[in-house]
KEZA-6926 format. One record per atom (N, C-alpha, C): residue number from 1; residue in one letter; atom name; x negated, y, z negated. Coordinates in Angstrom, 2 decimals. Atoms other than C-alpha are relative to their C-alpha. Layout:
BEGIN
ATOM  resi  resn  name       c1       c2       c3
ATOM   NUM     A    CA        X        Y        Z
...
# end
This chain:
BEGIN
ATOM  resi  resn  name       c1       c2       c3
ATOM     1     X     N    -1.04     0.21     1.00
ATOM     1     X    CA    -9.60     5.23     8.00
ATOM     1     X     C     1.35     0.47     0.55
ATOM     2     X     N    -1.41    -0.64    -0.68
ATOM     2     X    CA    -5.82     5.99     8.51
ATOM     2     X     C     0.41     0.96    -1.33
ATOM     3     X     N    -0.33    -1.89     0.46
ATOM     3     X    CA    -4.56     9.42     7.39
ATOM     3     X     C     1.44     0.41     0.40
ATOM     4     X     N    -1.47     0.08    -0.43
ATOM     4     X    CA    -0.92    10.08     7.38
ATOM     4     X     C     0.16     1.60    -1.19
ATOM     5     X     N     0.70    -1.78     0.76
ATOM     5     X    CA    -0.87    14.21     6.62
ATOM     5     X     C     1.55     0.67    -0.05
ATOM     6     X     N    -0.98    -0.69    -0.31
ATOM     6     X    CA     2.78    15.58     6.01
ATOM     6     X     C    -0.34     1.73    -0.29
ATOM     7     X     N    -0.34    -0.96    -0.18
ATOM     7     X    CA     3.63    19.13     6.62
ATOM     7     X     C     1.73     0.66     0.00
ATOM     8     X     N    -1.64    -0.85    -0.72
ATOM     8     X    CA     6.64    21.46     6.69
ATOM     8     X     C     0.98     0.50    -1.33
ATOM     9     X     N    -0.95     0.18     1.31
ATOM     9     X    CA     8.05    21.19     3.20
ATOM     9     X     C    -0.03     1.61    -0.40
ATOM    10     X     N     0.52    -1.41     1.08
ATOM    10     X    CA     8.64    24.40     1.21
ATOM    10     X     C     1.96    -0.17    -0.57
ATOM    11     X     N    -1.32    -0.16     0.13
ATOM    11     X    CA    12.01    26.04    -0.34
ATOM    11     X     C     0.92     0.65     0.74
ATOM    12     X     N    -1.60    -0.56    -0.92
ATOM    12     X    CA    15.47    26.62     1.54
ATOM    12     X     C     1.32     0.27    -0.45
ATOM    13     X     N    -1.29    -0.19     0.43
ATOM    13     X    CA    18.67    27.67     1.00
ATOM    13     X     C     1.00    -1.39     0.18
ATOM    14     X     N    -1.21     1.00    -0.11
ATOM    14     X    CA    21.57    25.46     0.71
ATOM    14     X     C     0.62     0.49     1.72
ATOM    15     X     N    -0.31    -0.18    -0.67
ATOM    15     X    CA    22.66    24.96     4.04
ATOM    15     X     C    -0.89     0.49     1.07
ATOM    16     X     N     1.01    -0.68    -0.75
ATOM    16     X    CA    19.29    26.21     5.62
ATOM    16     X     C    -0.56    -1.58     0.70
ATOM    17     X     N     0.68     1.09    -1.35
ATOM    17     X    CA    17.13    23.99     8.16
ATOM    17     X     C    -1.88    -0.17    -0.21
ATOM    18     X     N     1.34     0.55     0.17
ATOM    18     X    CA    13.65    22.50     7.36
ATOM    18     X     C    -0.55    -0.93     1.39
ATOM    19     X     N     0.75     0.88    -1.00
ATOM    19     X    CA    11.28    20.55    10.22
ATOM    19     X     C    -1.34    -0.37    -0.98
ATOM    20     X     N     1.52     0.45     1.40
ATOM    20     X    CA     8.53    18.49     8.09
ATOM    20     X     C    -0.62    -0.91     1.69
ATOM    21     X     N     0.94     0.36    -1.17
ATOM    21     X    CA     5.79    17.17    10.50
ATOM    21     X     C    -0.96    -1.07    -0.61
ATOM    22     X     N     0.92     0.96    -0.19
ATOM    22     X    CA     3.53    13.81    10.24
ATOM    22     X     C    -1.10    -0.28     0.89
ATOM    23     X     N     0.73     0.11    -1.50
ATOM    23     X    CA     0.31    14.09    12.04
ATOM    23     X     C    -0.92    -1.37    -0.48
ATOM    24     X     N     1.50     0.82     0.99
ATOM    24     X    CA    -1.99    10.48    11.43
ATOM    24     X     C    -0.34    -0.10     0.94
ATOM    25     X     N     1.15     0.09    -0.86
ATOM    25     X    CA    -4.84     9.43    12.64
ATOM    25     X     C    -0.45    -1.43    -0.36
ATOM    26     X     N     0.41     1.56     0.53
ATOM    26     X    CA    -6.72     5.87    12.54
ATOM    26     X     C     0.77    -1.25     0.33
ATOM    27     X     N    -1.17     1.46    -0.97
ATOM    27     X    CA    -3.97     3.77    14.48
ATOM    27     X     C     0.03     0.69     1.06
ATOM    28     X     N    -1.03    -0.70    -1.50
ATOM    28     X    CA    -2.56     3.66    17.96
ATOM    28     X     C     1.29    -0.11    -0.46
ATOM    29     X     N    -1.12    -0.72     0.11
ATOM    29     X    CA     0.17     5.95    17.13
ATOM    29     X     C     1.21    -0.73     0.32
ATOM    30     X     N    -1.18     0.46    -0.80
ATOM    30     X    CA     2.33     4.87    19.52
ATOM    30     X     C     0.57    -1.06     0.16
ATOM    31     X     N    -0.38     1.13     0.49
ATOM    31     X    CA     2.54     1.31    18.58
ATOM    31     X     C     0.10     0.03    -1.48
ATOM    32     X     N    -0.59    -0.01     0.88
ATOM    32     X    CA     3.49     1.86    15.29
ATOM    32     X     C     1.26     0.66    -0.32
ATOM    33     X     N    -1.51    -0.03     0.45
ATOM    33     X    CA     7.18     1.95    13.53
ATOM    33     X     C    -0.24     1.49    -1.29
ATOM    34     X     N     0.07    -1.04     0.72
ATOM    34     X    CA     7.30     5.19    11.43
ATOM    34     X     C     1.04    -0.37    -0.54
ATOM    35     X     N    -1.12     0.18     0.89
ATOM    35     X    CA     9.47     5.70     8.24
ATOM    35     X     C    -0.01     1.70    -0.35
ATOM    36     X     N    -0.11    -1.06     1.23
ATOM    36     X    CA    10.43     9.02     6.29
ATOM    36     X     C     0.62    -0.68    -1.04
ATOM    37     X     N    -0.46     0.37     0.89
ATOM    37     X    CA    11.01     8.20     2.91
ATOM    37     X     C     0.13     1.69    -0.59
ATOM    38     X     N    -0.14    -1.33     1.18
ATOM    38     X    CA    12.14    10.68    -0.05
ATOM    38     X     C    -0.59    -0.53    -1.58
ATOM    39     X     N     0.52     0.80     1.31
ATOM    39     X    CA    11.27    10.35    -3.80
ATOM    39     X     C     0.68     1.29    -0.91
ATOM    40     X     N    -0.12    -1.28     0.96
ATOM    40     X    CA    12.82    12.35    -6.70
ATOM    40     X     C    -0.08    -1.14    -1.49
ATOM    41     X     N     0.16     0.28     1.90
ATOM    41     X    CA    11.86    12.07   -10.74
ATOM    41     X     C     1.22    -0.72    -0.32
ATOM    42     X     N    -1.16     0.75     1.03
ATOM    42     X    CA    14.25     9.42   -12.15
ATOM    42     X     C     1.09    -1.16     1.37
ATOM    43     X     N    -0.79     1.20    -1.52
ATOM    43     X    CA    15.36     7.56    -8.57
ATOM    43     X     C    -1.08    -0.55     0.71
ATOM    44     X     N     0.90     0.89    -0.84
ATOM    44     X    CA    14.22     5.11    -6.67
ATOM    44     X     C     0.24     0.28     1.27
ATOM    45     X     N     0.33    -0.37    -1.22
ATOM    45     X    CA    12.39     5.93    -3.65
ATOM    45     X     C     0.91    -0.45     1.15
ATOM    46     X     N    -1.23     0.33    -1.30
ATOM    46     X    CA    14.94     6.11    -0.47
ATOM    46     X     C    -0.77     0.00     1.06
ATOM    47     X     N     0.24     0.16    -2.24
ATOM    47     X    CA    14.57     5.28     3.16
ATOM    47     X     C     0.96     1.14     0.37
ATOM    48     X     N    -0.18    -1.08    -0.45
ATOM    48     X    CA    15.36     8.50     4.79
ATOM    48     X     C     0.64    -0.57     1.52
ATOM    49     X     N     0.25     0.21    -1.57
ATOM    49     X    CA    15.12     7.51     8.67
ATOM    49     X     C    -1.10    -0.66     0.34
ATOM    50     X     N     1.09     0.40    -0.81
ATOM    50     X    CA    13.30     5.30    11.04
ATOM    50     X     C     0.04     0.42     1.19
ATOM    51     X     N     0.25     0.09    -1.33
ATOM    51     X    CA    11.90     5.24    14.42
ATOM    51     X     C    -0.63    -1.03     0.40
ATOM    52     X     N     1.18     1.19    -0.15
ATOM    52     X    CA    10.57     2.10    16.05
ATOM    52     X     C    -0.72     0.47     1.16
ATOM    53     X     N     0.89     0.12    -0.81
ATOM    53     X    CA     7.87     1.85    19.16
ATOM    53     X     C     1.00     0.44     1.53
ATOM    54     X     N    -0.79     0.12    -1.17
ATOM    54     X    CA    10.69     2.09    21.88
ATOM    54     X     C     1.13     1.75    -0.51
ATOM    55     X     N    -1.03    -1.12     0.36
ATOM    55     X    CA    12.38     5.60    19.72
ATOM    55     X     C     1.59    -0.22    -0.52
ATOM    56     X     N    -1.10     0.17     0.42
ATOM    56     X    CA    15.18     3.76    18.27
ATOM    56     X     C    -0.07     0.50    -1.51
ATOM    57     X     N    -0.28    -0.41     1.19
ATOM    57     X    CA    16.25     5.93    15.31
ATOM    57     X     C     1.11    -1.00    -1.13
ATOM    58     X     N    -1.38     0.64     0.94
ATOM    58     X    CA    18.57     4.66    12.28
ATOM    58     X     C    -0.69     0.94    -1.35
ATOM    59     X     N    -0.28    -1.42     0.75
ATOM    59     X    CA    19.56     7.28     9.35
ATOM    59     X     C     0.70    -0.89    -1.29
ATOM    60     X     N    -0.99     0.31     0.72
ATOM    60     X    CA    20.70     6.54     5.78
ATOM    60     X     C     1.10     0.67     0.04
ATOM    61     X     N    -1.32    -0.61    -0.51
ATOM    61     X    CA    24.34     7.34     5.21
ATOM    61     X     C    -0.32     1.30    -0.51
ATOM    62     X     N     0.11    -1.65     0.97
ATOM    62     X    CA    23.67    10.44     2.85
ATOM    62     X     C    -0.76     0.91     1.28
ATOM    63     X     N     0.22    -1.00    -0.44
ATOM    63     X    CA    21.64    12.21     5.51
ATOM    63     X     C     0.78    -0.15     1.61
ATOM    64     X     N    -0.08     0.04    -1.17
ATOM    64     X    CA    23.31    11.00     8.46
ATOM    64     X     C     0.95     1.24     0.83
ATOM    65     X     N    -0.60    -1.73    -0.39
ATOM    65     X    CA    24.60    13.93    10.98
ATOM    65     X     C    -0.95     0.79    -0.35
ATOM    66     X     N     0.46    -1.69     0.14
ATOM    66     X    CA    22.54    16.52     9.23
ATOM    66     X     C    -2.10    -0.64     0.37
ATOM    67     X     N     1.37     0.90    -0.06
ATOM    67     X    CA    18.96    14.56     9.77
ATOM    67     X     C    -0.57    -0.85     1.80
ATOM    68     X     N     0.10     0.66    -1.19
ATOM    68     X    CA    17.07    13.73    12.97
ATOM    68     X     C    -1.65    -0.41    -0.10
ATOM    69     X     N     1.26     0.74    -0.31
ATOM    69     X    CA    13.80    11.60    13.48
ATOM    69     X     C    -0.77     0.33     1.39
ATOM    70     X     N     0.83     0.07    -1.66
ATOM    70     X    CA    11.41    12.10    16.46
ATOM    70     X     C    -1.47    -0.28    -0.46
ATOM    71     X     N     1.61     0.60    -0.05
ATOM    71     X    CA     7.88    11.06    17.49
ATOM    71     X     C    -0.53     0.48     1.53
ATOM    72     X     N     0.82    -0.58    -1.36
ATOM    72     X    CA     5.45    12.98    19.86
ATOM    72     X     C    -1.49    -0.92     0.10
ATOM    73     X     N     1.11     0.56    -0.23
ATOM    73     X    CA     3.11    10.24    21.00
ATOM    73     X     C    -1.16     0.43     0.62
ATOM    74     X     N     1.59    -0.56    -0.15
ATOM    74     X    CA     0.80    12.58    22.71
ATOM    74     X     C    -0.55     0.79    -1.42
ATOM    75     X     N     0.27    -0.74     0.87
ATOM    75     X    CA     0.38    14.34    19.71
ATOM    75     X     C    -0.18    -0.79    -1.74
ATOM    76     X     N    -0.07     0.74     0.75
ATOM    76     X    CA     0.49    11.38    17.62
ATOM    76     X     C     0.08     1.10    -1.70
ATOM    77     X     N    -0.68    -0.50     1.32
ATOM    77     X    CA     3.01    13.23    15.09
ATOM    77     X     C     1.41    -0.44     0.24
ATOM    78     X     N    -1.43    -0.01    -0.15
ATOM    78     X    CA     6.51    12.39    13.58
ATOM    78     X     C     0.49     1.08    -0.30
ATOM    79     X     N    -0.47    -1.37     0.63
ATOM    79     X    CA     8.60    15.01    12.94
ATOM    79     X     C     1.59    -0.50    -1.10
ATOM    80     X     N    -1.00    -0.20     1.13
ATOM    80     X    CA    11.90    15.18    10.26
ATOM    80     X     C     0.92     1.32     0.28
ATOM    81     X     N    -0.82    -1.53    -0.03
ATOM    81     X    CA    14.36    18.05    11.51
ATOM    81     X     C     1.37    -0.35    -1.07
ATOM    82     X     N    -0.95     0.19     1.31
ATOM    82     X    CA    16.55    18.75     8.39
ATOM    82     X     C     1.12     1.26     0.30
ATOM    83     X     N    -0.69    -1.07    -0.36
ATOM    83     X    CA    19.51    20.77     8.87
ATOM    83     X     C     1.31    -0.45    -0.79
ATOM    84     X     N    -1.10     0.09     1.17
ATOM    84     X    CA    22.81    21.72     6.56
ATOM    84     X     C    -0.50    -0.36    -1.31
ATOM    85     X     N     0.63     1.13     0.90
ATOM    85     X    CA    20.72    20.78     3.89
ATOM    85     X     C     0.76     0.83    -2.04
ATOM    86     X     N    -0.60    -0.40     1.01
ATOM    86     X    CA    21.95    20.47     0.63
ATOM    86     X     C    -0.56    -0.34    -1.54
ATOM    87     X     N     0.94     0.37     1.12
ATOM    87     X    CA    20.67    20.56    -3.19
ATOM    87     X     C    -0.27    -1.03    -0.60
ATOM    88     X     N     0.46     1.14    -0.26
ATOM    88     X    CA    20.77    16.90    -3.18
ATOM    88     X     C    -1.09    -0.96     0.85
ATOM    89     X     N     0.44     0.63    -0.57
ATOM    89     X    CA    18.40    16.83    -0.82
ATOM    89     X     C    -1.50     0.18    -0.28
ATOM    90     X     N     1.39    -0.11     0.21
ATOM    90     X    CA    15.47    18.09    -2.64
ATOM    90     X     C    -0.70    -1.44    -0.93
ATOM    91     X     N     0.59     1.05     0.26
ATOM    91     X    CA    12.78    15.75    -3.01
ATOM    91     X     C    -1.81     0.00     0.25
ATOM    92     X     N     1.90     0.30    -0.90
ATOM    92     X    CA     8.91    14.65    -1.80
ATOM    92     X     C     0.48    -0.78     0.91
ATOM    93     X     N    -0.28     1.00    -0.87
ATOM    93     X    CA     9.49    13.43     1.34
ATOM    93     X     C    -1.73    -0.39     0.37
ATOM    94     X     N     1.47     0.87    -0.59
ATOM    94     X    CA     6.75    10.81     2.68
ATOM    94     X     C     0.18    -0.54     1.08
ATOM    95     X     N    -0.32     0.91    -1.23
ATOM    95     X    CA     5.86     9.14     5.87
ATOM    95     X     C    -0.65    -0.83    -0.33
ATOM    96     X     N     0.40     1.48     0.52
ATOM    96     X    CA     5.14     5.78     6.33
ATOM    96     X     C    -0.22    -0.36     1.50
ATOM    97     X     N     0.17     0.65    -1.25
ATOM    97     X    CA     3.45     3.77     9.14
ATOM    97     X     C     0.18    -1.00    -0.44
ATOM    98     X     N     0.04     1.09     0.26
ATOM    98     X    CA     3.90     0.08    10.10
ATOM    98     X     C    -1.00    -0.26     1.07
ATOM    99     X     N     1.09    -0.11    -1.00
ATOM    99     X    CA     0.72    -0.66    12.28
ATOM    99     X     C    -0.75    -1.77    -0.35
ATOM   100     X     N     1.53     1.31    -0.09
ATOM   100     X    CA    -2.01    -3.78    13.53
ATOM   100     X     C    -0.89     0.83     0.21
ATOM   101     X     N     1.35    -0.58    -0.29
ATOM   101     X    CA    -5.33    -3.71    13.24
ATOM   101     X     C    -0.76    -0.49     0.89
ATOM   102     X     N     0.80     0.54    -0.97
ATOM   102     X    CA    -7.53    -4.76    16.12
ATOM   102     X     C    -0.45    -1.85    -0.17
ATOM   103     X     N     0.83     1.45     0.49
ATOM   103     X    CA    -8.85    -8.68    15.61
ATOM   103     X     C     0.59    -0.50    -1.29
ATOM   104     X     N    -0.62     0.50     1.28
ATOM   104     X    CA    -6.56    -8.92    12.52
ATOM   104     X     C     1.17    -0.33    -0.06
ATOM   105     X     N    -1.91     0.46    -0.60
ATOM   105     X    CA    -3.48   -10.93    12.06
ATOM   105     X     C     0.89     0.72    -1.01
ATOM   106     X     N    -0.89    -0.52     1.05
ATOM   106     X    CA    -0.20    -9.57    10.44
ATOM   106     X     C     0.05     1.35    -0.01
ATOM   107     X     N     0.02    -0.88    -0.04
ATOM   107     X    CA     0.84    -6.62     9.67
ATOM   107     X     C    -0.31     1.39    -1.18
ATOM   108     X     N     0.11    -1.59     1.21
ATOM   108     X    CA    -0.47    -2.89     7.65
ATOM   108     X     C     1.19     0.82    -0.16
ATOM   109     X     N    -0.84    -1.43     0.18
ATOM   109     X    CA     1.05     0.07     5.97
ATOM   109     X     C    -0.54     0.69    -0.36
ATOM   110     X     N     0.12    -1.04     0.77
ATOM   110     X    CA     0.62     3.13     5.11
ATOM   110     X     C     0.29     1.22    -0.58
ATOM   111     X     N    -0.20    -1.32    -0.18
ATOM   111     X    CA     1.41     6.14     3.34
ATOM   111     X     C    -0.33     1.26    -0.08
ATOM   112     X     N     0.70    -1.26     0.66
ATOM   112     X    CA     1.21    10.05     3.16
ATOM   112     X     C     0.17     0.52    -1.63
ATOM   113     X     N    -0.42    -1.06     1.22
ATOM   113     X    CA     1.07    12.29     0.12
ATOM   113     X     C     1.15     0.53     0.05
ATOM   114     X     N    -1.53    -0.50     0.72
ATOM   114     X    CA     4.33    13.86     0.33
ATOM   114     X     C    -0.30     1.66     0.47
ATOM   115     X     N    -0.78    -1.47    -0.56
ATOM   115     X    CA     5.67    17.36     1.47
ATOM   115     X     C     1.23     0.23    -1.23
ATOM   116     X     N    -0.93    -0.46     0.76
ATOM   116     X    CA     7.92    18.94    -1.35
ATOM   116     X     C     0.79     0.60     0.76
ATOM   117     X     N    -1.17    -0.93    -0.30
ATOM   117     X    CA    11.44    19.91    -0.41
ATOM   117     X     C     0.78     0.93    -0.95
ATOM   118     X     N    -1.16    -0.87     0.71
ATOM   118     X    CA    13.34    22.44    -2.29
ATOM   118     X     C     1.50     0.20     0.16
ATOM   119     X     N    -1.55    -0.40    -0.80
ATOM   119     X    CA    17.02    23.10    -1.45
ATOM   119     X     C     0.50     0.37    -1.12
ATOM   120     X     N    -0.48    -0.92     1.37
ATOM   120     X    CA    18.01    26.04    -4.02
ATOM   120     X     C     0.13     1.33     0.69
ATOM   121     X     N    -0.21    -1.46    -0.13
ATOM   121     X    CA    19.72    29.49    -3.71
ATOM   121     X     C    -1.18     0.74    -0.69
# end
């Protein structure tokens, strides 16, 4: 099965620095397009940051500058380094794969459960 496991979330100060971590399992990693998304009560779910297969990042505007994407293909994990962060930025963040499956045409997704962010004095 595929398993997409975030980590890292907790509460920070305004202006403090979070790293949230994606480890899955059940794809080759390394050919799939990763997403972070966010989610808060009463908004519709945002695109955070991507990464595609080759490490090309792209950032919405709200986190851009303070927000960086990476992907450790031996370790088949993404990571989320959050920094300056501000009380707009609490949320559930989620990851998201875009992946094939062996002998099957087209393309899957999937996502994790979610990592709670805080960002409160």
């Amino acid at each position: 099965q595929v398993q997409l496991v975030e980590s890292g979330g907790g509460l920070v100060q305004p202006g403090g620095s979070l790293r949230l971590s994606c480890t899955v399992s059940g794809i080759t990693f390394s050919a799939a397009a990763m997403d972070w998304y966010r989610q808060t009560p009463g908004k519709q779910r945002e695109l955070v940051a991507t990464i595609t297969t080759d490490r090309t990042a792209n950032y919405a505007d709200s986190v851009q500058g303070r927000v960086y994407i990476s992907r450790d293909n031996a370790k088949n994990t993404l990571y989320l380094q959050m920094n300056s962060l501000k009380p707009e930025d609490t949320a559930v963040y989620l990851c998201h794969a875009v992946f094939k499956r062996p002998f099957l045409l087209g393309k899957y997704d999937d996502w994790g459960q979610g990592t709670q962010v805080t960002v409160s004095e």
